[in-house]
N, C-alpha and C positions, 0 to 999 in steps of 0.2 A: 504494500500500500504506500502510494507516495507520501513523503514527508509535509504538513502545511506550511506555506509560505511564516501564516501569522496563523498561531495558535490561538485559541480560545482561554483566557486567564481569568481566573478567580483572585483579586488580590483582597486580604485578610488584614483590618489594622482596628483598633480600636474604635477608632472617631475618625469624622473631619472635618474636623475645624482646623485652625492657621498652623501650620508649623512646619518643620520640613519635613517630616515623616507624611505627612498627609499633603502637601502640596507634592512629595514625588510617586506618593500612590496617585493622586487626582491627574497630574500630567503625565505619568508612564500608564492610564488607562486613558484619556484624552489621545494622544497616541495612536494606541491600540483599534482606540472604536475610529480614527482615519484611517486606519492601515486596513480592517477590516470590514467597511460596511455593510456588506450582503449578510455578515453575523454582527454578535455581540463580545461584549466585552465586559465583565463585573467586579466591581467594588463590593464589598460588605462589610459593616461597620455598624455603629450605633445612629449613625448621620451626625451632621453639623455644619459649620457656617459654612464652609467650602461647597456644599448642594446649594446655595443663594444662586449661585451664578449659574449662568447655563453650560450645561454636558451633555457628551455623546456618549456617554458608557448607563449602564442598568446599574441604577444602587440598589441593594438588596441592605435591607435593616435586620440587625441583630444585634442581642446585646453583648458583641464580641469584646468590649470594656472588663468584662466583670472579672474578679480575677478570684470569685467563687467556685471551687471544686468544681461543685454540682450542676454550675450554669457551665463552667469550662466542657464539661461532658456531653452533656444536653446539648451544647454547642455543636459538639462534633457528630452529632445525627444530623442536626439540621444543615450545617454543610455536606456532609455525605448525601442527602438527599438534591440538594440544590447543584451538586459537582455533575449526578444521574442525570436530571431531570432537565438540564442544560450542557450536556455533552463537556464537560467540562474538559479539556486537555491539560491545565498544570495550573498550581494554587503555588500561591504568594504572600509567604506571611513575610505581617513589616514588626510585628510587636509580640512581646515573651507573650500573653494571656490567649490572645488569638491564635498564634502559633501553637501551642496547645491542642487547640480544638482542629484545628489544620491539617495539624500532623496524624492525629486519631481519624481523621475523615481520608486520607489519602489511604495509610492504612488500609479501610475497609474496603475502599473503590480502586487501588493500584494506578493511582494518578502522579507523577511527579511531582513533589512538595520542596519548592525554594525555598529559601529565606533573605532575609537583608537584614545583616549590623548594622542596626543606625546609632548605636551608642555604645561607648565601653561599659558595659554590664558588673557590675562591682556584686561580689558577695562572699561574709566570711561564715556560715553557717552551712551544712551539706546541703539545709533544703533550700536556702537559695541558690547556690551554686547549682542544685538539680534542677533549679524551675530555670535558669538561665541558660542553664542547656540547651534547653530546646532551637534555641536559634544558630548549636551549630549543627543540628540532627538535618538540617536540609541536604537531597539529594548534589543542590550545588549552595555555597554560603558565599551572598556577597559580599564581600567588605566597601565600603565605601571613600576609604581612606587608607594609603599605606599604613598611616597608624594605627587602623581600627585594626590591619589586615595581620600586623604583627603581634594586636592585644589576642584576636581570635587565637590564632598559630599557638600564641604563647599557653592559654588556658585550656582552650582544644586542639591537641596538635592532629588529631585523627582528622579534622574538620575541613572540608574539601569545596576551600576557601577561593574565590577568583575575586578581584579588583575589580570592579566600576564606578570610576569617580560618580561622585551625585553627580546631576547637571543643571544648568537653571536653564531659560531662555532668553541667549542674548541680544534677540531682536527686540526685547521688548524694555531689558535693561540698558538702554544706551541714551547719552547724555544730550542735552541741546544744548548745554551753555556750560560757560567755564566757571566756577564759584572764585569772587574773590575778597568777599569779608570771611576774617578769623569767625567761622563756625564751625565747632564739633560736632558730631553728630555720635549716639550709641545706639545703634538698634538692635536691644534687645530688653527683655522682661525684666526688672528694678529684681534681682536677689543680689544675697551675696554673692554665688560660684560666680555671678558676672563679672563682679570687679566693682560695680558701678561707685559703691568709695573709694576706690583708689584713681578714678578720674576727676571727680568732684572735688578731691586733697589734693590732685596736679591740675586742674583750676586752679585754686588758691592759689598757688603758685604762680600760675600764669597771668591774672589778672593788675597788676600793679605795671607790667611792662603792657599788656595788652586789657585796657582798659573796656576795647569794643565789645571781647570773645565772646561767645555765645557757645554754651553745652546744649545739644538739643536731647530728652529723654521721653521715652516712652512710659505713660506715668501707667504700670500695670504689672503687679506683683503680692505679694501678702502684704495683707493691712500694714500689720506691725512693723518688716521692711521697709515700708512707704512712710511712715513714721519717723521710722531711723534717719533716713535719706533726706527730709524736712527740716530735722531736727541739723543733721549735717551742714545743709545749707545753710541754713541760720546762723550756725556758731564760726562759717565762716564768711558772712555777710556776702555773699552771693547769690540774692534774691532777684538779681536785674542780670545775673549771666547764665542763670539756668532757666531753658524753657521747653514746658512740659508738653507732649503733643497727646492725641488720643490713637491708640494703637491703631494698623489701617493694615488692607494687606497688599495696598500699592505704595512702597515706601520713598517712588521716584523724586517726588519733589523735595521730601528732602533729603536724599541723597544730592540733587540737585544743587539744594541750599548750601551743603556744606564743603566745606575746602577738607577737611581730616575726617573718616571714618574710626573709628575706636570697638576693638575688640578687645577686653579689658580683663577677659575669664580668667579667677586663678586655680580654675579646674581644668585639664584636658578638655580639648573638643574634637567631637567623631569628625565632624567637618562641618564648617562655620558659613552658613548659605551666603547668610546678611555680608562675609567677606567676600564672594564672590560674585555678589550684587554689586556691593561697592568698588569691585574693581572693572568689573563690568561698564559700569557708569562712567570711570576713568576718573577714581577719585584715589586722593592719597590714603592708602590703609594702613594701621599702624596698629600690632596684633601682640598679645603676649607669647612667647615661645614654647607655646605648650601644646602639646595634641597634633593637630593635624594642622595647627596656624601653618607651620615653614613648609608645608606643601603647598601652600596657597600663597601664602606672604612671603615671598624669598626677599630673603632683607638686604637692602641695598637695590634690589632690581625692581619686583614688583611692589615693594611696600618695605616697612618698617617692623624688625620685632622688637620687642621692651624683656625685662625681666618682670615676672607676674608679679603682682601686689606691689611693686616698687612704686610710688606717685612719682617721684624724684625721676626715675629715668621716664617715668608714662612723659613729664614735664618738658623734660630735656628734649625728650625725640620732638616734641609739639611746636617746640620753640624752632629747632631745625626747618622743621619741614615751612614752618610760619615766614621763616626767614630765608627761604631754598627759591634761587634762582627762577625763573621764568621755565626755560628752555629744560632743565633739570626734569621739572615738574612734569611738563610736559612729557619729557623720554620714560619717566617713570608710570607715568598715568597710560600711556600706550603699550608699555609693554606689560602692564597687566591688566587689560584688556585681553592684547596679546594670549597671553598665559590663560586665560579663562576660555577663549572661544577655540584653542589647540585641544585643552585637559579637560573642562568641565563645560562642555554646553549640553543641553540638553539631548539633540538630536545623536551626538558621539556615547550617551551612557544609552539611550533606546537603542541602537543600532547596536552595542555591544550586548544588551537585556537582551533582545529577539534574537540574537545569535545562542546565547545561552540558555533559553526556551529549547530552541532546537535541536539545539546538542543534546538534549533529554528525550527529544521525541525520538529521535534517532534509534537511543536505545531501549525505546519501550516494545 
């Protein structure tokens, strides 16, 4: 029986709402249902804000969130049934709970079951180390990041692990204008693993020479966080350089706005979207050295790295770049653009995803 061009996919994630786990389920089945349309193509999930907008793929609702035994079980009938009943040729878990039920549903139908690392998965108990398992039980395990792909290797070395960078869309991330007032920009969620005081402390720093700066944040986090961060600003009289935006899932304009992007995490990151937005856009990125930043951020070429938690060097790099030649800027902001539409665009991680569909169907 001939091989299909484009297989029929089931992908499996908790929710979808904003984030990149669910914006690269939404645009690798977007994808899917152009590549396919005489069939289908399905999402299942709990639903969320990412269903607002309009789609060509079939969402099927479940409460694949729950990270209940009993619903996890329940679970995996109801994908076995939905896998039958819609010819299903290969399932796609993005998340440990659903993966789960994924994996007990391939199981019983003899469907090939992916998976995708979208995080370095931390546990020091058996049973979570057992329940995190699961995402390297897939027939192929993606990594998304050399560094995910080494965290995998290192804790599953059995785990038959391939690389494909995430990807964004770089036609839709590209800049119209050049920023040239001192504004920062962080886009992401107000915690601590972000960093977001130790940029708010290289403000302070920065403000006496640069009176104009502007910190732009995304005000949306735990209360009590959001708190902190208030109280932060306060005690360093910085209530006219920070300004708070309301979370969006079109973050161009201000990307636009700003001359410096800030990745500030002093946690590893699986891979940093918002960085390859912002470099996308052809702005300067200035990232801590951790995770998967120096795959995206090469320091000196496409962007700047910091030592994490330092405000002092966060300050030092800002003031550089504040102060960095016309033409510098320029060579740096193109070639990470460069670097993003080479390693991570969207259309090179689908084209290598559909490759590695196949490669399964082959041996079923």
């Amino acid at each position: 029986m001939p091989i299909k061009s484009i297989p029929i996919v089931l992908q499996v994630l908790p929710s979808m709402h904003q984030g990149g786990v669910e914006h690269a389920a939404f645009e690798m089945a977007e994808y899917l249902a152009a590549a396919l349309p005489q069939s289908k193509t399905y999402v299942a999930s709990k639903g969320g804000s990412l269903l607002e907008k309009n789609y060509h793929f079939q969402h099927l609702t479940l409460p694949l969130h729950s990270k209940n035994p009993f619903t996890i079980f329940l679970n995996a009938f109801r994908l076995a049934k939905i896998i039958k009943k819609h010819n299903i040729d290969i399932v796609h878990a993005r998340s440990r709970a659903p993966a789960w039920s994924a994996w007990l549903a391939c199981k019983m139908t003899g469907v090939p079951f992916v998976t995708t690392y979208h995080a370095a998965y931390k546990g020091r108990s058996f049973f979570k180390k057992f329940y995190n398992s699961i995402m390297a039980r897939g027939e192929k395990v993606i990594a998304i990041s050399h560094f995910i792909q080494n965290h995998v290797t290192f804790h599953c070395p059995l785990a038959n692990v391939v690389l494909i960078y995430e990807g964004i869309n770089t036609d839709f991330y590209q800049s119209k204008r050049a920023a040239s007032a001192p504004v920062l920009f962080l886009p992401s969620r107000l915690s601590p693993l972000k960093g977001i005081h130790v940029a708010i402390k290289a403000l302070a720093r920065l403000t006496p020479q640069y009176p104009e700066i502007k910190l732009l944040l995304m005000r949306v986090g735990k209360e009590n966080y959001l708190q902190q961060i208030d109280h932060l600003i306060r005690a360093h009289q910085l209530e006219k350089h920070v300004r708070f935006i309301e979370p969006t899932p079109d973050l161009r304009p201000h990307y636009e706005e700003a001359s410096i992007v800030l990745m500030t995490s002093v946690t590893p990151e699986a891979l940093g979207r918002v960085s390859l937005e912002a470099l996308s856009m052809q702005r300067l990125l200035i990232a801590t050295n951790l995770g998967a930043n120096p795959e995206i951020c090469i320091d000196g070429v496409t962007g700047f790295l910091v030592k994490p938690g330092s405000d002092k060097d966060l300050a030092d790099k800002i003031n550089d770049c504040l102060m960095m030649e016309e033409a510098r800027r320029a060579k740096i902001s193109q070639k990470g653009r460069a670097h993003v539409l080479q390693n991570f665009s969207k259309d090179y991680m689908h084209e290598k995803t559909i490759k590695l569909y196949q490669s399964l169907l082959l041996r079923k």
